[in-house]
C-alpha positions in Angstrom: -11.7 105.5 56.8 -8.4 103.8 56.4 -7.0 101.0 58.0 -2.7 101.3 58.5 -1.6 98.1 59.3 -4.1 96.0 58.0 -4.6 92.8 60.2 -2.4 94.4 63.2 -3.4 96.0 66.7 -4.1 99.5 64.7 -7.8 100.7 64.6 -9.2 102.0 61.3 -9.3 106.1 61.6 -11.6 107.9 60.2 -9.2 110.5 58.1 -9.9 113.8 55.2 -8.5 113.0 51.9 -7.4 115.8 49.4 -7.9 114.1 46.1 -7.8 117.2 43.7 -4.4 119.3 44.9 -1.4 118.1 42.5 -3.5 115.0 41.5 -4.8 114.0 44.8 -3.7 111.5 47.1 -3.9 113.5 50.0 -4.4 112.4 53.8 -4.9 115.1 56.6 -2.5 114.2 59.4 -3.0 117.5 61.5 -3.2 120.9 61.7 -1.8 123.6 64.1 -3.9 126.2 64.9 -2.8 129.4 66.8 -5.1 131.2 69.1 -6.8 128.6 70.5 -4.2 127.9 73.3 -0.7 125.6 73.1 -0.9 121.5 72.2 2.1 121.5 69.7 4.4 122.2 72.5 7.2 119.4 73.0 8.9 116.9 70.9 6.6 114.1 71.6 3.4 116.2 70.8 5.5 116.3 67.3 6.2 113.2 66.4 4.1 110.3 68.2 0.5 108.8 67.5 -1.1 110.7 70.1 -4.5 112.2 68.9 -6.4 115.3 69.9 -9.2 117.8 68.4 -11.7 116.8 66.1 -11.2 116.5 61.7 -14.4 118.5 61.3 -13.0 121.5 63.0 -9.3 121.6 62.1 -8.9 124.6 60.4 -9.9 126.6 63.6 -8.7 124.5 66.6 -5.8 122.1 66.9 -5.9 118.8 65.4 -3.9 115.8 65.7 -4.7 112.3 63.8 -3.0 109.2 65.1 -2.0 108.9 61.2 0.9 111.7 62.6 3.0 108.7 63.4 1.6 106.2 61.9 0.9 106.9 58.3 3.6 105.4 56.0 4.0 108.3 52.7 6.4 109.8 50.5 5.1 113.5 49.9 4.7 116.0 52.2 1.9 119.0 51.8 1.7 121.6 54.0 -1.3 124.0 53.6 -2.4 127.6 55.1 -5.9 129.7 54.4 -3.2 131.6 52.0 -1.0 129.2 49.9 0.0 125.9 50.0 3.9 124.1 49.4 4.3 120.8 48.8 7.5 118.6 48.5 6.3 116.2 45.7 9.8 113.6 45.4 10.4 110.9 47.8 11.3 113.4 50.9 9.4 110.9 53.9 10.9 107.6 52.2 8.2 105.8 53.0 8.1 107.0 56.9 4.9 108.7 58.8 5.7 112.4 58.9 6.4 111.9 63.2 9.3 109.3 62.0 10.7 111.5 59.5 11.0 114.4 62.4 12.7 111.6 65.0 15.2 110.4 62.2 16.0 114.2 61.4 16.2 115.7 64.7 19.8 115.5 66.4 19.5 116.2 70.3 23.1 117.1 70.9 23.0 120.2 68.1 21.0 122.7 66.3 20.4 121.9 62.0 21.8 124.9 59.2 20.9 121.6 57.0 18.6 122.4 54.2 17.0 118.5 53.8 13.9 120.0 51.5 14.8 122.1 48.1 12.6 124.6 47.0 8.4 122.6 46.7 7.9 121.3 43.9 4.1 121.7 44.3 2.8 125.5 45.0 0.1 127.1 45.3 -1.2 130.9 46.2 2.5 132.3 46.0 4.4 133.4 43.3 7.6 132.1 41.6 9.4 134.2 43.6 7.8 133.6 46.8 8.3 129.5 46.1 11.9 129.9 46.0 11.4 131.2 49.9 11.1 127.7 51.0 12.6 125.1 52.2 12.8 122.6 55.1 15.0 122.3 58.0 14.4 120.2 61.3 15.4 121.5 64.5 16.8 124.6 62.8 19.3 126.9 64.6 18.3 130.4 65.3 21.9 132.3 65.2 21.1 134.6 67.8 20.6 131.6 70.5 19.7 128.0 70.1 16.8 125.9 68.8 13.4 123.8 69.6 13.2 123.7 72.5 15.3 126.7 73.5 14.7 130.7 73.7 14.0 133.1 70.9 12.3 132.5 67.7 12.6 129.3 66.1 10.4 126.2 65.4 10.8 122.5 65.6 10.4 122.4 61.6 11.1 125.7 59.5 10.1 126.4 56.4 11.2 129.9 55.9 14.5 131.8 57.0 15.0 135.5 56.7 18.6 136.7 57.1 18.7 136.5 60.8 18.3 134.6 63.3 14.0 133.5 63.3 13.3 130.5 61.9 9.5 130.3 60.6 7.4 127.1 60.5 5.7 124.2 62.9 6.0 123.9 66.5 6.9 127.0 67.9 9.9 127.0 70.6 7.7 126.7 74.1 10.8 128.2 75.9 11.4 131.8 73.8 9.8 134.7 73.4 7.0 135.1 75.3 4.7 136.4 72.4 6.4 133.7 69.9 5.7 130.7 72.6 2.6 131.3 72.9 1.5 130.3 69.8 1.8 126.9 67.8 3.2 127.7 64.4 4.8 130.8 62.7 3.7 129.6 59.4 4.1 133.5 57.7 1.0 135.1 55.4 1.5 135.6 52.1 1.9 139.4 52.2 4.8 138.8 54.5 6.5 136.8 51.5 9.3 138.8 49.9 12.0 136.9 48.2 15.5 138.3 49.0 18.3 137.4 47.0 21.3 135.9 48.8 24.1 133.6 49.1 26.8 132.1 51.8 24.9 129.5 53.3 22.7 129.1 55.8 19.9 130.6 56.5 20.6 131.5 52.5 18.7 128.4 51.1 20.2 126.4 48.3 17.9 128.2 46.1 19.8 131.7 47.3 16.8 132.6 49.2 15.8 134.2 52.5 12.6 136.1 53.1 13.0 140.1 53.6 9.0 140.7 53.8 7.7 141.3 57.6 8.6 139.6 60.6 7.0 139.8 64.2 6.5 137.9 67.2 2.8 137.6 67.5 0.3 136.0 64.9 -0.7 139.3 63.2 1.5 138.3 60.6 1.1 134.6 60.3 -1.4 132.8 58.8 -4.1 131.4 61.5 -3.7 127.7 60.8 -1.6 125.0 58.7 -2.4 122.1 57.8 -0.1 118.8 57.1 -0.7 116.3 54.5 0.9 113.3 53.3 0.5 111.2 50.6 
């Protein structure tokens, strides 16, 4: 149980703490779970204190803590039933993670702005596969738009191959049919291949994009992933 504002109109929430990975600290903020129909489908579902599922069940059905919005952290976790990344400097500057999307997310244009380096904090992947990653919000697919529009992109990508999809949270509701119907395109492990590159964007700073299998549906992604903060 934590209590965010202390004496102010906030309840105290009852929240799942992590206090072993990279030294602990940890505090569940939600978890996007595909095949169990769409609730991380707009902006708003993204970023406000809105709450929805249940903590006990969160790794098989979507879960949303009020802690989203409203959880003041630096570090940012992100973990799948595969591997887990986590940005370990001051990326959320003291914001909730639903903050640190708004003050990122530009409504007149698409992002090729890399904002995360390669995580600090991995685990599950190897070297190689770390150097995949990175973070970009509302990142532009180049073969159309971004969140919300059509084709393959999320509202926050973690991993770029060398066209046009962009994998991560909050799948586009208005693309692919396949892609849209699930929340996340968080990819497995074994669809992890590091692929040298360079020239910018999607080439990550860290001359990166991922060459292992791509596809619309889930059969390559992992099933859920899970966001932490501390």
């Amino acid at each position: 149980m934590i209590d965010v504002d202390g004496q102010g109109p906030e309840a105290p929430m009852t929240v799942q703490c992590d206090m072993d990975t990279d030294e602990g600290g940890w505090t569940l903020i939600g978890s996007l779970v595909n095949g169990d129909g769409r609730k991380w489908n707009s902006l708003p579902a993204l970023t406000d204190a809105s709450a929805f599922g249940a903590l006990d069940t969160y790794t098989s059905g979507d879960y949303k803590s009020p802690g989203w919005a409203l959880v003041s952290a630096q570090h940012l976790l992100v973990r799948t039933e595969d591997y887990a990344v986590g940005w370990t400097f001051d990326l959320l500057a003291g914001s909730s993670f639903g903050d640190w999307i708004v003050s990122g997310y530009d409504m007149q244009a698409c992002s090729s702005e890399f904002v995360g380096g390669t995580p600090q904090f991995a685990e599950g992947l190897s070297d190689q596969q770390q150097l995949i990653f990175d973070i970009v919000v509302r990142p532009l697919d180049t073969n159309c738009s971004c969140f919300p529009g059509c084709n393959e992109n999320a509202l926050i990508g973690f991993v770029f191959p060398a066209c046009c999809w962009t994998y991560g949270l909050g799948n586009t509701p208005a693309g692919q049919g396949t892609w849209s119907s699930h929340d996340h395109s968080m990819p497995k492990a074994t669809s992890l291949t590091r692929q040298v590159c360079n020239g910018g964007y999607p080439c990550n700073p860290a001359g990166s994009i991922n060459g292992g299998v791509t596809c619309y549906d889930t059969s390559c992604k992992t099933s859920y992933a899970s966001v932490w903060v501390r």
